[in-house]
C-alpha positions as CSV (number, residue, x, y, z in Angstrom):
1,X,213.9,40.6,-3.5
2,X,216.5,39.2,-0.8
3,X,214.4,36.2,0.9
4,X,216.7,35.2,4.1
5,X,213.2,32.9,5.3
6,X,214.9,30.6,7.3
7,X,218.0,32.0,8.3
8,X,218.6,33.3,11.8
9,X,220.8,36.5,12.4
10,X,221.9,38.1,16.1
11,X,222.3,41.9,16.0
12,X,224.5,43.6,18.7
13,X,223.8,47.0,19.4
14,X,220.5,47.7,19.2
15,X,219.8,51.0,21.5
16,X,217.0,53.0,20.3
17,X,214.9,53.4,17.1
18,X,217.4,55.7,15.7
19,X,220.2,53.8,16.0
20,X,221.6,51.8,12.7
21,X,221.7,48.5,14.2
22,X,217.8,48.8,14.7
23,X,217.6,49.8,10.5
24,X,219.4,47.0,10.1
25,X,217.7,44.5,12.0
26,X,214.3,45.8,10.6
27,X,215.5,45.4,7.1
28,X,216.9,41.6,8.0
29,X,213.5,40.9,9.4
30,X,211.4,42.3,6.7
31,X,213.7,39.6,4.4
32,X,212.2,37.1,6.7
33,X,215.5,36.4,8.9
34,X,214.6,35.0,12.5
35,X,216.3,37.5,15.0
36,X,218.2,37.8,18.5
37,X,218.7,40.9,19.6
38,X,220.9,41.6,22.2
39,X,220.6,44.3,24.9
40,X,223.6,45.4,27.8
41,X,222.5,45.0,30.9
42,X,219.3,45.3,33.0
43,X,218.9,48.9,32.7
44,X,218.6,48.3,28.8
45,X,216.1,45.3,29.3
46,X,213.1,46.6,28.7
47,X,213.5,49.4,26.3
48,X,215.0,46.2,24.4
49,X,212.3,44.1,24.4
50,X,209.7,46.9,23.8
51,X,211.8,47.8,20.7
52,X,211.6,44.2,18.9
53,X,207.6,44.0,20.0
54,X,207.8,45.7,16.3
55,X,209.4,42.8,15.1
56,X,207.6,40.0,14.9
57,X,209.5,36.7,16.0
58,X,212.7,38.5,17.3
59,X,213.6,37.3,21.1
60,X,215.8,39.7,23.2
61,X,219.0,38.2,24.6
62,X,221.0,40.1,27.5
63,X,225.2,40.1,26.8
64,X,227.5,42.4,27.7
65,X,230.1,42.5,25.0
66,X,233.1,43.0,27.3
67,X,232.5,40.1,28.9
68,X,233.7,36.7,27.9
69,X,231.3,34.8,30.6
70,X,228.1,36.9,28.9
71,X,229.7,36.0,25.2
72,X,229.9,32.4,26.2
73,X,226.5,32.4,27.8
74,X,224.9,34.0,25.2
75,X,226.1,32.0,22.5
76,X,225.5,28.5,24.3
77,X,221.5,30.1,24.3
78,X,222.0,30.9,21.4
79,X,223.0,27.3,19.9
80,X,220.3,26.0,22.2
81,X,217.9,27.9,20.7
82,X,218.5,28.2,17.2
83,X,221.0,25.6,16.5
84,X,222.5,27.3,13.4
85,X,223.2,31.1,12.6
86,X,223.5,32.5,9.4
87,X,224.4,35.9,10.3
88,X,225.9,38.4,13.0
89,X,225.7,42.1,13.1
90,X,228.2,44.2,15.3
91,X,227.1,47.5,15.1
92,X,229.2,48.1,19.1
93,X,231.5,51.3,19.8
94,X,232.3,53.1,22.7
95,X,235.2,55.9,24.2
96,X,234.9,57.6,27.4
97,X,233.2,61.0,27.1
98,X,236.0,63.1,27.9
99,X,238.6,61.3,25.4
100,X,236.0,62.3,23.1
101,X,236.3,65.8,24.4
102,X,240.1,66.5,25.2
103,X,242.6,66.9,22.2
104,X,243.7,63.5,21.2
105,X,247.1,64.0,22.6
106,X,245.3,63.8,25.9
107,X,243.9,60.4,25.4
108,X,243.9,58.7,28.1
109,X,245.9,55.1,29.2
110,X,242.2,53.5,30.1
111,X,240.5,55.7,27.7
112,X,242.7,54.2,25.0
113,X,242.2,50.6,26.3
114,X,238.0,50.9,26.8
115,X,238.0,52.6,23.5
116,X,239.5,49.4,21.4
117,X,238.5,46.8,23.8
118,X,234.1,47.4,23.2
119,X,234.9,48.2,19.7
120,X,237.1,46.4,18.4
121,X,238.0,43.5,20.9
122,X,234.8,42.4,21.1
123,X,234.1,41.8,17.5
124,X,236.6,39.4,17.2
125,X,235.4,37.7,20.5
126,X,231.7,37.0,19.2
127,X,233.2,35.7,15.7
128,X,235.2,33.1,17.6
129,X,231.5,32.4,19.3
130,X,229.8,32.5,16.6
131,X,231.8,30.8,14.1
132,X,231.0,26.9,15.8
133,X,227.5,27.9,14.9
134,X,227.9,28.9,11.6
135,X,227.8,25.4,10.3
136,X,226.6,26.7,6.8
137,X,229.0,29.2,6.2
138,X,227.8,32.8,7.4
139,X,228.4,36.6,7.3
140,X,229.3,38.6,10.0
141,X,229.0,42.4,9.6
142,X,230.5,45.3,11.4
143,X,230.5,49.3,11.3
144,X,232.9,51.3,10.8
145,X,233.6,55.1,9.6
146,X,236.1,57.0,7.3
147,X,237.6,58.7,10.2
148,X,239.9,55.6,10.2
149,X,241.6,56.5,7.5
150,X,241.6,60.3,7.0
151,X,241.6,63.0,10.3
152,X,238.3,63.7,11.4
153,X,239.2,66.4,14.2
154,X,235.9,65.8,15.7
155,X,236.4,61.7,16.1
156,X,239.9,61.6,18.0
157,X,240.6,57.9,19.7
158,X,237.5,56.1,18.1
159,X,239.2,57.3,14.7
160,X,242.3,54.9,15.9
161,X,239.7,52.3,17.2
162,X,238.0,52.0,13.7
163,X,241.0,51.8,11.9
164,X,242.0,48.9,14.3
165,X,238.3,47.3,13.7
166,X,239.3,47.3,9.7
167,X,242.3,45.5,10.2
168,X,240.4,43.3,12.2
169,X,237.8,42.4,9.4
170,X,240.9,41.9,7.0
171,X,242.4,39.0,9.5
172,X,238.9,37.1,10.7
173,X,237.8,36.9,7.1
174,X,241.0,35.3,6.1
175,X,241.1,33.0,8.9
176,X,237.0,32.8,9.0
177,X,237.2,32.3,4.8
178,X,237.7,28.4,5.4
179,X,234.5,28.0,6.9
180,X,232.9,29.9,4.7
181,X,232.1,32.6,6.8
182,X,232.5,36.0,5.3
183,X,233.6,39.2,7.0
184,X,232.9,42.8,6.4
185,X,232.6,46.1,7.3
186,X,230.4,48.9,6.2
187,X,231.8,52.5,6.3
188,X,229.0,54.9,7.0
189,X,228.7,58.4,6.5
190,X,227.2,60.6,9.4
191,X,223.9,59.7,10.5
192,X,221.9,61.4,13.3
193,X,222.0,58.6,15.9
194,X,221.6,59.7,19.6
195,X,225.5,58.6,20.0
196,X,226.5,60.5,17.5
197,X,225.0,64.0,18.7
198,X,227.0,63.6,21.5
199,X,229.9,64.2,19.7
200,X,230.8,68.0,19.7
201,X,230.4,69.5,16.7
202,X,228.6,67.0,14.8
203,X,226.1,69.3,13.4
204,X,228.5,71.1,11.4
205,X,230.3,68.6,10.1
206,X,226.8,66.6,9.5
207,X,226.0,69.7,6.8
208,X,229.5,70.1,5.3
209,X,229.3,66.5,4.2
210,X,225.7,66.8,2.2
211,X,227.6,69.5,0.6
212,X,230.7,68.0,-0.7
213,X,229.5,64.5,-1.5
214,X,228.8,63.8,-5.5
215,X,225.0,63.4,-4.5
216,X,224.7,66.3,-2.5
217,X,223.1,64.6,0.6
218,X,223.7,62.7,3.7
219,X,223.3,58.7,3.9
220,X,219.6,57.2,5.3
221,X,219.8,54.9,8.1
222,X,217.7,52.9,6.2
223,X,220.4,52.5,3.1
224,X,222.6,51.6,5.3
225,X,220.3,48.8,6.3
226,X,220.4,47.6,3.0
227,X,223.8,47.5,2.6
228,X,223.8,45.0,5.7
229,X,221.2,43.1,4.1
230,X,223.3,42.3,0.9
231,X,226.1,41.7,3.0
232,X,224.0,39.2,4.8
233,X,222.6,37.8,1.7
234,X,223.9,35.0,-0.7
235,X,224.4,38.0,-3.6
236,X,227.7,38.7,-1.5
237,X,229.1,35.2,-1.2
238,X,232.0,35.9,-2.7
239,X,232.7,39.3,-0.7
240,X,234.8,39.3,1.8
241,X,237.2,41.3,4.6
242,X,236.5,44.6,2.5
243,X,235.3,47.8,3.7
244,X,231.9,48.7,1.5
245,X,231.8,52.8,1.7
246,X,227.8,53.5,2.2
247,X,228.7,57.2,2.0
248,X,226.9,59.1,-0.9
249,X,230.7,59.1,-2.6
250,X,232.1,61.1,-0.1
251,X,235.2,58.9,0.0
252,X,236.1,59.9,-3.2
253,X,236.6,63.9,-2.9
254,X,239.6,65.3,-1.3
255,X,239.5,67.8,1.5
């Protein structure tokens, strides 16, 4: 059993209880991990903090990942209040609705730019926050999706934003490696998060995949969750800037 008693992790982008951020979180504080859990803005507040009630010791924490002043804030609380992290969970993406929509040749200029700047940017901002506080070494964790490496008609710009995230795990864990902070990404299949229904024809694509993956089914939200967990964990110590494929093997078929 992973014991992470005495470690501290923040998670970014916990929105509901269906999201994968919250599976995660639940499965680092079942391991005993102190949390922060960070919500938007005030709108978000509450649903936030009524969330972690269900975790017991977690603190909410506003920051608005586009913004540098809110990164800086929240990590100055952060050291204040914890003094050391152990482990931080980016689990953060975002494209306009109608980029989602339109063809991809449509994408638009601030589309594009909104796109890689919430989910990709902003992962490298809160590792250069939260690397001063990693004094012990750490693991940062991120999400990504095979629709950065393959066409995924459905997934248009945040297909180009995910394949710009990877590259972006492959340069902060080398220059993060000297600290000993580790860097990774976890490549999920579908899951039925509220974000993701809004994409048009998620449904269908949701059922060809349990068909065509070797074990016939669809990722859990929860084994996802413990794939962050090991990542977070000292079994992966020596595991970093790859992209770990929490998929049910779909990566490995063709079409």
């Amino acid at each position: 059993m992973i014991d992470l008693s005495g470690r501290t992790a923040v998670v970014f982008g916990v929105a509901n209880k269906r999201s994968i951020a919250w599976a995660i979180a639940q499965k680092l504080q079942q391991a005993g991990a102190r949390l922060a859990i960070t919500y938007q803005n005030e709108r978000l507040e509450q649903e936030a903090k009524d969330l972690i009630t269900a975790l017991p010791g977690a603190e909410a924490f506003r920051c608005d990942v586009s913004s540098d002043a809110e990164i800086t804030a929240l990590f100055e609380q952060l050291g204040q209040r914890y003094g050391t992290l152990h482990a931080l969970v980016h689990s953060v993406a975002y494209a306009p609705a109608d980029d989602l929509k339109n063809d991809f040749l449509q994408t638009s200029r601030e589309g594009f730019r909104v796109a890689h700047d919430v989910s990709v940017y902003s992962l490298i901002a809160l590792a250069r926050a939260a690397a001063p506080l990693m004094t012990d070494g750490g693991s940062i964790v991120t999400m990504t999706y095979h629709g950065s490496q393959q066409v995924v008609p459905i997934y248009k710009v945040m297909g180009v934003a995910k394949a710009a995230l990877e590259a972006s795990v492959r340069y902060l864990a080398y220059e993060l490696g000297q600290k000993k902070i580790r860097v990774n990404a976890i490549s999920a299949g579908p899951i039925k998060t509220l974000a993701a229904r809004g994409i048009s024809g998620f449904g269908d694509m949701f059922k060809l995949q349990a068909e065509r993956t070797p074990l016939k089914r669809n990722v859990e939200v929860e084994q996802v969750g413990d794939a962050a967990l090991f990542l977070a964990s000292d079994l992966s110590t020596a595991v970093t800037g790859e992209i770990l494929y929490v998929d049910c093997g779909a990566k490995i078929m063709h079409g």
